[in-house]
N, C-alpha and C positions, 0 to 999 in steps of 0.2 A: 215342852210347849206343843199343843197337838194344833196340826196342820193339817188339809185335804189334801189326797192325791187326787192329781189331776180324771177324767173319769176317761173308759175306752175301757178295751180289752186288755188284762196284762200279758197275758203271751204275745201280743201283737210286738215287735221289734222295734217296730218304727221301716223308713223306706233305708236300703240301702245303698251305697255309693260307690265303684270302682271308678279308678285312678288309671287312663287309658291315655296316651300321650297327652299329657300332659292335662288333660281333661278329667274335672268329675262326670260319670254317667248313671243313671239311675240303672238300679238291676232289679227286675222283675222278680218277688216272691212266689213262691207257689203259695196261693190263697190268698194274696196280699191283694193293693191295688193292681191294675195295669199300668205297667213301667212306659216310660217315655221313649217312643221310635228315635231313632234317628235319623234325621232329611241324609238320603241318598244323594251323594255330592251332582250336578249335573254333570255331565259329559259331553263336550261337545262334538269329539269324533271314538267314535268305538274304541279300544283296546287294540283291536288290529289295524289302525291306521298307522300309516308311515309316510313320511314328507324325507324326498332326495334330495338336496342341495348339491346345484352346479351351479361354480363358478364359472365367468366369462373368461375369456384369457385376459381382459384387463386388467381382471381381479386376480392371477396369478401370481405377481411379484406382490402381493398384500398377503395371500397367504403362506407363501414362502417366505416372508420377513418376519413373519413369526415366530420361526426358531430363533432369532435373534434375539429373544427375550428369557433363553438358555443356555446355559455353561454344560456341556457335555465333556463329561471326563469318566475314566475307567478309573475302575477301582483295583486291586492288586489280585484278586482273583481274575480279573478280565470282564464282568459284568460292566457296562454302560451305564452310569448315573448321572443324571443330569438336575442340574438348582439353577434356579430363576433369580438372574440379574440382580442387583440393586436398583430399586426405584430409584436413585442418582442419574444410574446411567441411561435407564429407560425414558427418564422424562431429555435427558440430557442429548438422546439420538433421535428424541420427538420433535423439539426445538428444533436443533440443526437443521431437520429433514424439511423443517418451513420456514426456516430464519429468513427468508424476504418478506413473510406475511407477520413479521414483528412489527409493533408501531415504532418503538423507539427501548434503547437500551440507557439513555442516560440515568448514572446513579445508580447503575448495575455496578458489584462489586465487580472487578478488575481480575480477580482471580478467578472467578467461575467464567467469566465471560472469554479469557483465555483458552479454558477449555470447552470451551463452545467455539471458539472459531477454530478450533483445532479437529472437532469432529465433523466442523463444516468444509472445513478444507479436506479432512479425508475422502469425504462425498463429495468431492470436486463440485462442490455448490457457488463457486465462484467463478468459474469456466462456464456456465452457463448463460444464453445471451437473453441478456434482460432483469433476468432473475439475480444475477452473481453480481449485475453493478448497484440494485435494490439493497442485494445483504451488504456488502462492502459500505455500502455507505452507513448504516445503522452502525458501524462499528468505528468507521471512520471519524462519523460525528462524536461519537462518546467518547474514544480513549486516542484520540489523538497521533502522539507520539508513539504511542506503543504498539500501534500498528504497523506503525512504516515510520523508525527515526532517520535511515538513510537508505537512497534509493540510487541502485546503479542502472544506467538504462546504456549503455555503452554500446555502439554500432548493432544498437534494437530498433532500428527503424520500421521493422517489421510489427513490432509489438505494440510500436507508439501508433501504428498506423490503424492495428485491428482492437484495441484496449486505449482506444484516448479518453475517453469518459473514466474508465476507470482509473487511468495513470492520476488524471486533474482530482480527484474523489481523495485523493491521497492529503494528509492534513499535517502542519506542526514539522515538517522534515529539517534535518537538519543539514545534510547533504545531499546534493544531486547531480549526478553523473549522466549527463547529452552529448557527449564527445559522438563525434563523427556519426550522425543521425541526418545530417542535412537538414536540419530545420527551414533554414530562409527567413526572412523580417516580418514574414504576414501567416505565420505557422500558429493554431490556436494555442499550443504549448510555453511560446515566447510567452504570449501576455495573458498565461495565467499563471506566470511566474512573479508577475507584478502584482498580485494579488494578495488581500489581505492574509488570507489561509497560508503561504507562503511566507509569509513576514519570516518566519524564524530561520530561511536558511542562510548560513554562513558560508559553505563552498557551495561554489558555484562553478563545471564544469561545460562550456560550452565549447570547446574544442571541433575545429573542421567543424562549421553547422552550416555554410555559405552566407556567413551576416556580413551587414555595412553598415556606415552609418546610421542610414534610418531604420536600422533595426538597436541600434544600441542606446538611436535615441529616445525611441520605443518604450525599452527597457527601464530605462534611468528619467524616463518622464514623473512617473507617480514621485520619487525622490526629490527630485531636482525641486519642482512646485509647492507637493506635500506633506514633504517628509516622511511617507509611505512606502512601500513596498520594501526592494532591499536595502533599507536601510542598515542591516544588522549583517550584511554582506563581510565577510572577512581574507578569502581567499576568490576567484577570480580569474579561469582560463579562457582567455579568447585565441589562444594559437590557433596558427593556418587559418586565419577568415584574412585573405588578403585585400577584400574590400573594403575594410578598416582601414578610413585615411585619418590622418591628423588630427581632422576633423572630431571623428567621432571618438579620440582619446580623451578628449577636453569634456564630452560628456559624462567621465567615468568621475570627474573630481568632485560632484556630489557625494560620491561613497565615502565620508569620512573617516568611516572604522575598516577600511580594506587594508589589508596587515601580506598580501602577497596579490600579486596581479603578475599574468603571462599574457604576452603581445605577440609572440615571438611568430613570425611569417605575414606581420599587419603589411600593406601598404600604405606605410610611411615614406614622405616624402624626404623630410629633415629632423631622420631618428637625432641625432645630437639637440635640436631644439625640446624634441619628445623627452627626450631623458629629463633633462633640465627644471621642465614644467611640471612632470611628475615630482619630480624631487622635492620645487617648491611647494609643487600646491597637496600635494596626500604624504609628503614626507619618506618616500620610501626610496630604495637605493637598488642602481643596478647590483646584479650578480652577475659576477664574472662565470662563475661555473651554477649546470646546472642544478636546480631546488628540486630535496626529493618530496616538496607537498605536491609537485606536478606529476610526479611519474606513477599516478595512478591508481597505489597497489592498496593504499589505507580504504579506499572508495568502496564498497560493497554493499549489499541489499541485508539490513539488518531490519527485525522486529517479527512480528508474529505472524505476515502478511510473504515472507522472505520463500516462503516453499509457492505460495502462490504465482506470485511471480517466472518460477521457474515454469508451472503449469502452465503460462500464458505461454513462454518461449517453445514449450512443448506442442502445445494443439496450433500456434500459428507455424509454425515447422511443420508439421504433418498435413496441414492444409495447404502450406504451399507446396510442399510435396507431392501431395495427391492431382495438385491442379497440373502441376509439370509431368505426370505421367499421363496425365488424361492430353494433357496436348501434342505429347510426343505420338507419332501413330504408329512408325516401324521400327525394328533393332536400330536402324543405321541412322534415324534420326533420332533417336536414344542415346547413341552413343557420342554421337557429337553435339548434342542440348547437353550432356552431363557437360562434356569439355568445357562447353561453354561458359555453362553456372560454375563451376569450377574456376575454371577463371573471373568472373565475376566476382563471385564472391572473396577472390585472392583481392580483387581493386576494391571490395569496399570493404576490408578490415584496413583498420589505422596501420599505416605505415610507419608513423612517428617521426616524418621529417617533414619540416615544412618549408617554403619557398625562402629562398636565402636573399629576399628583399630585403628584410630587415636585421633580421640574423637571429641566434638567441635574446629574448630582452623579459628578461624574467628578472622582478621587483622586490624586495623585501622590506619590511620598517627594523631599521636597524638599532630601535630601544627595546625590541619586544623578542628579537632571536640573535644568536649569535652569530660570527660570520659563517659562510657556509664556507668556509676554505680553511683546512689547518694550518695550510702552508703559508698564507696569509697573514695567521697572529704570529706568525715567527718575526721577532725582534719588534716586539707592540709599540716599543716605545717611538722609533722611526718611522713604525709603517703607520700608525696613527696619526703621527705629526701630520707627515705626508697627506696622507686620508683626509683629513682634514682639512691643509691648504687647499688640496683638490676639492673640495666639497665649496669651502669658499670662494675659489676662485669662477667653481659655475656658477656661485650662487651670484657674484658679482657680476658674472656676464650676460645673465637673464635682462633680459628690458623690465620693469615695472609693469605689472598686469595694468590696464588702460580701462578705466570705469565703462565708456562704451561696450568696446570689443566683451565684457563682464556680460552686462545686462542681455547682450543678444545670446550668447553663449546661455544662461543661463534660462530664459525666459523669450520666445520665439512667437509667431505666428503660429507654426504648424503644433507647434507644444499645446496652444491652447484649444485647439482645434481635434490634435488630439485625446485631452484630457475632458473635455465636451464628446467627444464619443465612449468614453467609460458612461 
């Protein structure tokens, strides 16, 4: 089938095309067209320009943090090699480094966020003032318990005094230990133990805090009217506060579920009526010998928050430190300010006895443990009898609680007056 060829020169090639990063470029023939230049890129400074970058000394710890985003290790020859982190851990040390400028972690999984506050506590981002009671809270709101299930604060009155935002920040606890802190009735600490956020602790340690009555009435207000606060109360130390009279025993029988309670150094007028009324009215029984849920030792600072803690005990130690050095001026007032503090501090560690007003009176509910004395269940079937006429014959000797003397007891003046100030 006969076709034209197209017309031109046939020696002519056609234009040719090299393949230059990545580019086609036209290449000029000899005798062909003229090939296409190409546009000279601009320049904005010569070839021999150079720009020196100094840093400020602000900017120094920025660029020494740099290396922190390398694993330096020798190889078995002895050369230096070094590999670049896991983006884990990089984004992981970024967070930390600004965990007060989080909005909120809620609904963050639980297990990365553990290791977040774990790189924040390494960076003592929680000893910081301001900043560390921001981050503490963002955690505290989210994971509750698991930041702090039990908090021992035991003759830390130093720590409650420089950390009390932070102590109160604390969520969901289930034990807390105030023993000899010296609180007193009107201590921010008291009533924000009656607080919702609180609801769930069951020991409750207040041991030597110098309370009275109207601090216990305080305490067992939100209960008594609301059925709030500690209600879920199970254990109960108020030893050595000897300005607990009678009185304010009669407030504690709101707590329904209190399953041990210690009195022991109360001023009590007529402990035998005391015994009596507790028995009736919360069920619980003296103990002859002492309980070991008072002596202390189960008590400790558990959860993820537990190293922090010690951090607080550390820099308010070092600052009061620093401040008793700066006050002392010469060796020989140095020497007798240590004596001092020394002694001092001998009178404000617990000594563990308390005023023999009333004597030991430590309680127990005797369907929920067993006796605490072995020598006791010898020959059960006597000592029970016994036990038992005893139990009945106080119970027969009590007077009939009186509807009145009820009502005031329960529900007061001052009660509502101060449940109008919540």
């Amino acid at each position: 089938m006969p076709f034209d060829l197209p017309s031109g020169d046939p020696a002519d090639p056609g234009p040719v095309y090299v393949r230059e990063n990545g580019r086609l470029l036209p290449v000029a023939v000899p005798g062909g067209p003229r090939a296409v230049q190409r546009p000279r890129p601009l320049r904005l400074f010569p070839k021999s320009f150079c720009v020196e970058l100094r840093l400020s000394r602000e900017d120094r710890p920025a660029r020494q943090a740099r290396t922190d985003h390398f694993i330096f290790t020798y190889t078995r020859e002895g050369s230096l090699r070094y590999s670049a982190k896991p983006l884990f851990s990089l984004a992981l040390a970024f967070i930390s480094d600004n965990i007060d400028h989080v909005d909120s972690l809620v609904g963050f999984p639980a297990l990365i966020a553990e290791k977040l506050f774990s790189a924040a506590e390494a960076r003592q981002k929680f000893s910081e003032p301001g900043a560390g009671l921001r981050a503490l809270r963002k955690f505290t709101e989210a994971y509750g318990s698991l930041v702090l299930c039990s908090l021992c604060l035991r003759n830390r009155y130093l720590v409650i005094a420089e950390k009390l935002e932070e102590v109160k920040s604390f969520r969901e606890l289930a034990c807390l230990d105030l023993s000899c802190c010296h609180l007193g009735d009107e201590h921010q600490l008291l009533e924000h133990i009656t607080k919702d956020a609180l609801s769930s602790v069951t020991r409750l340690h207040l041991k030597d805090n110098c309370l009275s009555d109207a601090g216990i009435r305080k305490m067992t207000a939100p209960v008594r009217v609301m059925r709030r606060g500690l209600e879920n109360l199970m254990l109960l130390d108020l030893s050595c506060n000897p300005d607990i009279t009678d009185t304010g025993i009669g407030y504690l029988f709101a707590l329904r579920k209190l399953q041990c309670l210690d009195i022991s150094g109360a001023g009590l007028k007529d402990v035998r009526a005391v015994k009596r009324r507790i028995r009736a009215r919360l069920g619980l029984a003296h103990s002859k010998v002492p309980l070991r849920e008072f002596d202390h030792s189960n008590c400790r600072t558990e959860g993820w928050a537990d190293q922090v803690v010690l951090q607080w005990e550390r820099v308010t130690a070092e600052a009061v430190r620093a401040r008793e050095n700066a006050a002392s001026g010469t060796a020989a007032r140095r020497f007798y300010g240590k004596r001092a503090r020394a002694g001092a501090v001998v009178r404000g560690l617990p000594s563990g006895s308390c005023p023999e007003s009333s004597g030991e009176l430590q309680f127990y509910r005797e369907e929920t443990r067993d006796p605490p004395s072995e020598t006791e269940s010898v020959g059960s079937g006597g000592f029970r009898t016994n036990k038992k006429r005893a139990v009945e014959e106080e119970v027969e000797g009590t007077d009939p609680p009186r509807a009145p003397e009820q009502k005031s007891t329960c529900l007061t003046l001052g009660d509502w007056d101060l449940l109008n100030s919540y």
